[in-house]
C-alpha positions as CSV (number, residue, x, y, z in Angstrom):
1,X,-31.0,20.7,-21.7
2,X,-28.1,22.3,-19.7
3,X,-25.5,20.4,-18.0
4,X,-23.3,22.5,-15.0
5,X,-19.9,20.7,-15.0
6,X,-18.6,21.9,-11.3
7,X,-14.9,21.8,-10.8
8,X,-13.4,22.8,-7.4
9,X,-9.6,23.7,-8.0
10,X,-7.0,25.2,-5.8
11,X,-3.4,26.0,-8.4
12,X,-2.2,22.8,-10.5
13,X,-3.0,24.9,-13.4
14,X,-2.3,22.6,-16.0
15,X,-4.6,19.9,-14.6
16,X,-7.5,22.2,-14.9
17,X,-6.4,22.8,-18.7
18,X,-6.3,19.5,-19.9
19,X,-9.6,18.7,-17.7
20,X,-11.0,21.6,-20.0
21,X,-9.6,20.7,-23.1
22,X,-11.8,17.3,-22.4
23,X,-15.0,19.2,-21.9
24,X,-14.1,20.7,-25.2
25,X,-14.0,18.0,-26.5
26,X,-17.5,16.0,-25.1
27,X,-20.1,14.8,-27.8
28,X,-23.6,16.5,-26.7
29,X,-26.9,15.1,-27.2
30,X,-28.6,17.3,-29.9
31,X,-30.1,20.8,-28.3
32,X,-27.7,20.2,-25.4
33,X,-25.2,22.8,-23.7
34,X,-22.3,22.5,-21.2
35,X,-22.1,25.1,-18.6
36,X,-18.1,24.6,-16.9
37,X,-18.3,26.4,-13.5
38,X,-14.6,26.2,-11.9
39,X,-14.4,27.5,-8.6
40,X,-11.2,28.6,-7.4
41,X,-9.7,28.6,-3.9
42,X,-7.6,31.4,-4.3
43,X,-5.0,29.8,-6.7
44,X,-1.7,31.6,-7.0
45,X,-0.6,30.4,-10.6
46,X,-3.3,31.8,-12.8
47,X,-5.9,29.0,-12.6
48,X,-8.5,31.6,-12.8
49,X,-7.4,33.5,-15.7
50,X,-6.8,30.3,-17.4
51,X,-10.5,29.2,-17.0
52,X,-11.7,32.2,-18.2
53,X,-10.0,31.5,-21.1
54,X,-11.3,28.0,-21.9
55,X,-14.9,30.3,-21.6
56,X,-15.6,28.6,-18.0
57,X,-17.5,30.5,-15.5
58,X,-14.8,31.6,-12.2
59,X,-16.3,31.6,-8.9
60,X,-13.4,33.3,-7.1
61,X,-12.9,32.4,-3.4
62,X,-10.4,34.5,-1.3
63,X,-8.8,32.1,0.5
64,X,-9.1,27.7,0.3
65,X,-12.1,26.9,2.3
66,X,-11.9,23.5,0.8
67,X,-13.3,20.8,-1.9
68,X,-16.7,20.7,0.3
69,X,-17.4,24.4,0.5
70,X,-16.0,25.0,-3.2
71,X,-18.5,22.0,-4.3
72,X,-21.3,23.6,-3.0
73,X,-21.1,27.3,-4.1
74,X,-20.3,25.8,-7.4
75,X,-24.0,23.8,-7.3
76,X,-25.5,26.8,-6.0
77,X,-23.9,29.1,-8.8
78,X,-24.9,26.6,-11.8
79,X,-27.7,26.5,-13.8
80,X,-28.1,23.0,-15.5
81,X,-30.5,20.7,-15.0
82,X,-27.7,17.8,-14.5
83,X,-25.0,18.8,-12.8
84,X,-21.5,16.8,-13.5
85,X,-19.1,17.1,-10.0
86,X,-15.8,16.6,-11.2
87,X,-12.3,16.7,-10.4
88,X,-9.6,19.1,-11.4
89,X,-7.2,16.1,-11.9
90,X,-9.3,14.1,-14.2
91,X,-10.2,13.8,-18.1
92,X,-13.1,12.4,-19.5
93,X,-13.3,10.6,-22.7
94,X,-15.5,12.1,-25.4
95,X,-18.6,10.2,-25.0
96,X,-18.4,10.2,-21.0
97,X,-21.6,12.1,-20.7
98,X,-23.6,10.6,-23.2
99,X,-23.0,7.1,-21.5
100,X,-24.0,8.7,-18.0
101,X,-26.8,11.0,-19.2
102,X,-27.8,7.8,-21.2
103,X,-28.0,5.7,-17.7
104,X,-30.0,8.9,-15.7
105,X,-33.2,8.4,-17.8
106,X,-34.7,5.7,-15.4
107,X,-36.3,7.9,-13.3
108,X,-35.2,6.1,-10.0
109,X,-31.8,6.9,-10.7
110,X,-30.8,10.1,-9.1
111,X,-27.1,10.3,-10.0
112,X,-24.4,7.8,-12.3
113,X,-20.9,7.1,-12.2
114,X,-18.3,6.0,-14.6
115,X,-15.2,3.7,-14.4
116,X,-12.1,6.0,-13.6
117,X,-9.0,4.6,-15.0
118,X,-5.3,5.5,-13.3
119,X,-3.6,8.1,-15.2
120,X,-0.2,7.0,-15.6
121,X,-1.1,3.5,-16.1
122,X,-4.1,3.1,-17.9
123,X,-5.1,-0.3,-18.2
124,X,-5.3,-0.2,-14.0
125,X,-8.5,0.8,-12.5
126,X,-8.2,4.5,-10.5
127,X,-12.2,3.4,-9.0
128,X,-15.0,1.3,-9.8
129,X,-16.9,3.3,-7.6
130,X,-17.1,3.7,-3.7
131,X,-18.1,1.3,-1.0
132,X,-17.7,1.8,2.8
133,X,-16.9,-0.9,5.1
134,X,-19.2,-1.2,8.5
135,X,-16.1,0.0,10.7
136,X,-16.3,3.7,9.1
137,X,-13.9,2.9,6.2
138,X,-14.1,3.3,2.5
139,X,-12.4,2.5,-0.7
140,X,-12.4,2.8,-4.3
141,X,-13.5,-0.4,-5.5
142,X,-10.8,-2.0,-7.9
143,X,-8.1,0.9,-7.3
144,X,-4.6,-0.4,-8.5
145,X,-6.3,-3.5,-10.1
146,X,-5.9,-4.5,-13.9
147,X,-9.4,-3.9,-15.4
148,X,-11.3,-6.8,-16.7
149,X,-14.9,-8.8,-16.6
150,X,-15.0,-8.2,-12.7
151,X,-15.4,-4.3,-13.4
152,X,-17.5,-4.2,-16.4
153,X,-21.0,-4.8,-14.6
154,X,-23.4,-1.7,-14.1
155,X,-24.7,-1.8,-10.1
156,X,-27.0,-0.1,-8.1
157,X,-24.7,2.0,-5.9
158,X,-25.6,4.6,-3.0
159,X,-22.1,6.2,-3.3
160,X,-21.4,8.5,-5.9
161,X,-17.7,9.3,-6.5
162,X,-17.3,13.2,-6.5
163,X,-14.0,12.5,-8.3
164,X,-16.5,11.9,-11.3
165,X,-20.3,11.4,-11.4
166,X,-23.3,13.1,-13.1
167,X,-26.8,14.2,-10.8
168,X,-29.8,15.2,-11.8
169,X,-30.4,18.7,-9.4
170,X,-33.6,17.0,-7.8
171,X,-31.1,15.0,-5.7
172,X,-29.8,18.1,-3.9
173,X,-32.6,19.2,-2.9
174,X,-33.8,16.2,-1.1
175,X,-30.0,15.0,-0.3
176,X,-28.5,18.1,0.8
177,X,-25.3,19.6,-0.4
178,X,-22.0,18.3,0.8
179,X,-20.9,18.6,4.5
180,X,-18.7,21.3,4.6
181,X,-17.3,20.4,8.0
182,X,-14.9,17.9,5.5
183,X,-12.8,19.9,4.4
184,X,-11.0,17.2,1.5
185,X,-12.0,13.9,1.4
186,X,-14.9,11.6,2.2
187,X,-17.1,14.1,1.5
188,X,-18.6,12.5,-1.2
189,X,-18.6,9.2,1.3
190,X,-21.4,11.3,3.6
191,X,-23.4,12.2,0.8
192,X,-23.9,8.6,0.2
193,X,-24.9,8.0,3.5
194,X,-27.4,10.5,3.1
195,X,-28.4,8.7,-0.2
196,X,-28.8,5.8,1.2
197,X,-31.4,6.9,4.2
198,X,-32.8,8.4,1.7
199,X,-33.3,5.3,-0.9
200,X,-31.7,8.0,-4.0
201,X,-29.8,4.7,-5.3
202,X,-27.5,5.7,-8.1
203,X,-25.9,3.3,-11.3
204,X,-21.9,2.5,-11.9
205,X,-22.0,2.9,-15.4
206,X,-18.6,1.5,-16.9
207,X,-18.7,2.3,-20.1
208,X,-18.0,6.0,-19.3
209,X,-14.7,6.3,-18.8
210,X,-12.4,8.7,-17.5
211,X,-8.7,9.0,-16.2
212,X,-7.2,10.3,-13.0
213,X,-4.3,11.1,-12.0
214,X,-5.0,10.7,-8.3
215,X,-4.1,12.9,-5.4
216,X,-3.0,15.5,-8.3
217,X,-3.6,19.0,-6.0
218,X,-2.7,17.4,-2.1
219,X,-0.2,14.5,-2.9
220,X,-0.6,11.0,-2.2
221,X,0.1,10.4,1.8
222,X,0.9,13.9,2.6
223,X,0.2,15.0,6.3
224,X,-2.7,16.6,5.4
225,X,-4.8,13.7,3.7
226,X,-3.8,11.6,6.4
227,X,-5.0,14.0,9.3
228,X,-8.5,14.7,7.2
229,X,-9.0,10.6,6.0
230,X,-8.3,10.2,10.1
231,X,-11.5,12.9,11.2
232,X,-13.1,12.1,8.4
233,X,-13.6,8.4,9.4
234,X,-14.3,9.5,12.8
235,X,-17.0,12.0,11.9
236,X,-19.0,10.0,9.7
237,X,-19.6,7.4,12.9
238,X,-20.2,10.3,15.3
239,X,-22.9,11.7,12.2
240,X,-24.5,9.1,10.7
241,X,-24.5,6.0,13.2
242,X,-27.0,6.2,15.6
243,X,-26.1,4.4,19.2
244,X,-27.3,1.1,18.5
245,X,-25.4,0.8,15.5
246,X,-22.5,1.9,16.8
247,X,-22.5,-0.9,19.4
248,X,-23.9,-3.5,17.3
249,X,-20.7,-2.7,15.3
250,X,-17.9,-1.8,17.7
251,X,-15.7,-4.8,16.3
252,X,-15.7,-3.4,13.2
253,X,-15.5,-0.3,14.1
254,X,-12.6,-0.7,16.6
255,X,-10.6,-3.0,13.9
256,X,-10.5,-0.8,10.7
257,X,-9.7,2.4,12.6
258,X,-6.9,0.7,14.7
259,X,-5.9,-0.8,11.4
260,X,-6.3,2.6,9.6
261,X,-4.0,3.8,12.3
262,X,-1.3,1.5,12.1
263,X,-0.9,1.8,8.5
264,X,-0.6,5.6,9.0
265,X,1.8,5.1,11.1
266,X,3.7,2.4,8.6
267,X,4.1,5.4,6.5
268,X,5.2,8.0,8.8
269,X,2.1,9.6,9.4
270,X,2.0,9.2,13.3
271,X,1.4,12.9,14.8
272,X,-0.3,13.6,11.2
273,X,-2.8,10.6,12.3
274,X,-2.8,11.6,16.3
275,X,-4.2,15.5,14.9
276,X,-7.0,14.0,12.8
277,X,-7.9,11.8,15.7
278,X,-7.7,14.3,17.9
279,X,-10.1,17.0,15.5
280,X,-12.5,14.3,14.8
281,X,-13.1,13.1,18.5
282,X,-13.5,16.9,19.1
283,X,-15.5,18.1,16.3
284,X,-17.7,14.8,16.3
285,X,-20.5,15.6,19.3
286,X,-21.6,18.8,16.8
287,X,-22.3,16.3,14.1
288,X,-24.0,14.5,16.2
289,X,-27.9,13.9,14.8
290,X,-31.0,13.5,17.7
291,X,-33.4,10.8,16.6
292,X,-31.6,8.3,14.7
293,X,-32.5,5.6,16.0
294,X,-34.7,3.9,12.9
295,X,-32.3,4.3,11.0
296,X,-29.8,1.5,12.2
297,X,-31.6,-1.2,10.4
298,X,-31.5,0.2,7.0
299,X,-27.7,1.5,7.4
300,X,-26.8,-1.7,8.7
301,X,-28.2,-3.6,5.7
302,X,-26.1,-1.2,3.3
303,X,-22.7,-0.8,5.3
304,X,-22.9,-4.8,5.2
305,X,-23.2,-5.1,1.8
306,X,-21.4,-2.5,0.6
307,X,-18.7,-3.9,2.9
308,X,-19.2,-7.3,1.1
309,X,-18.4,-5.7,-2.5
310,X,-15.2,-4.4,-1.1
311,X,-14.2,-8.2,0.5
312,X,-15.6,-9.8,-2.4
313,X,-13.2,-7.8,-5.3
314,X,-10.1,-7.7,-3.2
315,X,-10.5,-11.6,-2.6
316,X,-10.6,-11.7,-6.3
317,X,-8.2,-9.7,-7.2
318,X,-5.3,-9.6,-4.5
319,X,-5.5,-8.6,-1.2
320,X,-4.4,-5.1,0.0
321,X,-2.6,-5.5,3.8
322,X,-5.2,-3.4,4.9
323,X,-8.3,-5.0,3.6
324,X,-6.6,-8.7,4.7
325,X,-6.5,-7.6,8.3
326,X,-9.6,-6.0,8.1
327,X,-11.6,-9.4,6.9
328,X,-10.1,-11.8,9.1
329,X,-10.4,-9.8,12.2
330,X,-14.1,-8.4,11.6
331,X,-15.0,-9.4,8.0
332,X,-16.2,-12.8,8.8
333,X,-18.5,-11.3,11.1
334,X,-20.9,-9.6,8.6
């Protein structure tokens, strides 16, 4: 058994070590190998040299074409029968893919994902996975939270985390590869959607464990996540909600990306959040798919629960602003 371990990486050379040094250091199921493809988006601090060295395979892009595009040629370019997605800002403690391999041998489960803990602080949980709200928003379940009981439950999921998650190859092939139309972020968010009109459910697995540091390669709030998070969010409606839904759940809808907008603008994000509104509004007729129509019932039923497991934790837990507005202007209307 091979497993392809695909890392998309654009300079922050010494993430990409240390993320290496972890692979090094992974316990394998007897017979088993680990194939580390890294592909590089033209990094300018020898990232690829240093890959090479750690004995990864370098797929060399000439210029950043993005997480999405990087994802996909590194899939296409790997050979294992499981392929891990992983982050360059991560590290994965040593029995990380045992637990997740482990949790792939029901054959319904198409793909796992671990706990991810915050770097820096690391008794706070980076994600618990990732849920989408019904107005087009998502989060990573627990982020900032203490860990504890309320995080320790394996769950059928639909949304696997590309920050850290294990697939068996089958899933591509009747998924799709990523959308490269997202250039960074919430690509892995469409992918679930497709998952889920699919019904390729996934497991959270939280015994494995790894730790992120978190917006390591763009920075946290920098223009550019802001004006991607903002198209993003806009794109997945215009994609994957057919016109009934999108009706059915214009509150919603209208609430978290007027809520998503204010906090941008909190931060000093305005024109940064006026350009990804802008690019998604324009981009979002091409992604529009013909014939969607059966498929409002079965996306409703997800994006409502999925929304309830991000209500349900941040009740328990603390709210963030965002996620308080967000409940009691549309939540209660699940």
């Amino acid at each position: 058994m091979t497993v392809s371990c695909v890392i998309p990486h654009w300079n922050q050379r010494e993430l990409l070590e240390s993320l290496l040094d972890s692979l090094l250091r992974l316990r394998l199921p007897a017979g088993w190998t680990l194939e580390a493809v890294v592909v590089d988006n033209a990094s300018e601090d020898g990232s690829p040299e240093a890959a090479e060295a750690h004995g990864a395979k370098v797929l060399r892009l000439d210029r950043n074409y993005g997480v999405s595009h990087a994802l996909n040629r590194g899939i296409e370019a790997s050979s294992g029968q499981l392929v891990a997605l992983l982050n360059n800002d991560v590290e994965l403690a040593p029995d990380w893919l045992e637990k997740l391999a482990a949790a792939l041998e029901a054959p319904e489960v198409w793909f796992a994902a671990g706990k991810t803990m915050s770097w820096s602080e690391r008794e706070r949980i980076d994600g618990a996975g990732d849920a989408l709200c019904r107005g087009g928003a998502a989060w990573r379940l627990g982020n900032g939270r203490l860990d504890g009981p309320l995080f320790a439950q394996p769950r059928r999921t639909y949304f696997p985390s590309a920050t850290a998650a294990l697939f068996k190859r089958e899933f591509f092939s009747r998924v799709g590869l990523f959308e490269e139309s997202f250039f960074a972020y919430l690509e892995d968010v469409d992918l679930g959607l497709r998952a889920a009109v699919a019904d390729l459910p996934g497991v959270y697995a939280p015994e494995a464990v790894a730790w992120h540091h978190g917006s390591g390669t763009t920075g946290a709030w920098s223009g550019a996540m802001v004006r991607w998070i903002t198209s993003h969010q806009l794109l997945l409606l215009a994609k994957h909600y057919p016109l009934g839904l999108l009706l059915r759940f214009a509150w919603p809808i209208a609430t978290a990306q007027l809520l998503w907008a204010a906090l941008a603008i909190s931060r000093g994000r305005a024109l940064d959040w006026a350009a990804g509104a802008w690019d998604g509004v324009r981009r979002g007729g091409a992604l529009r798919t013909g014939g969607a129509a059966g498929r409002s019932a079965r996306l409703a039923a997800v994006l409502t629960e999925t929304e309830r497991e991000i209500l349900t934790i941040q009740r328990a837990t603390g709210w963030d602003a965002y996620w308080r507005w967000y409940d009691r202007l549309a939540g209660g209307r699940a």
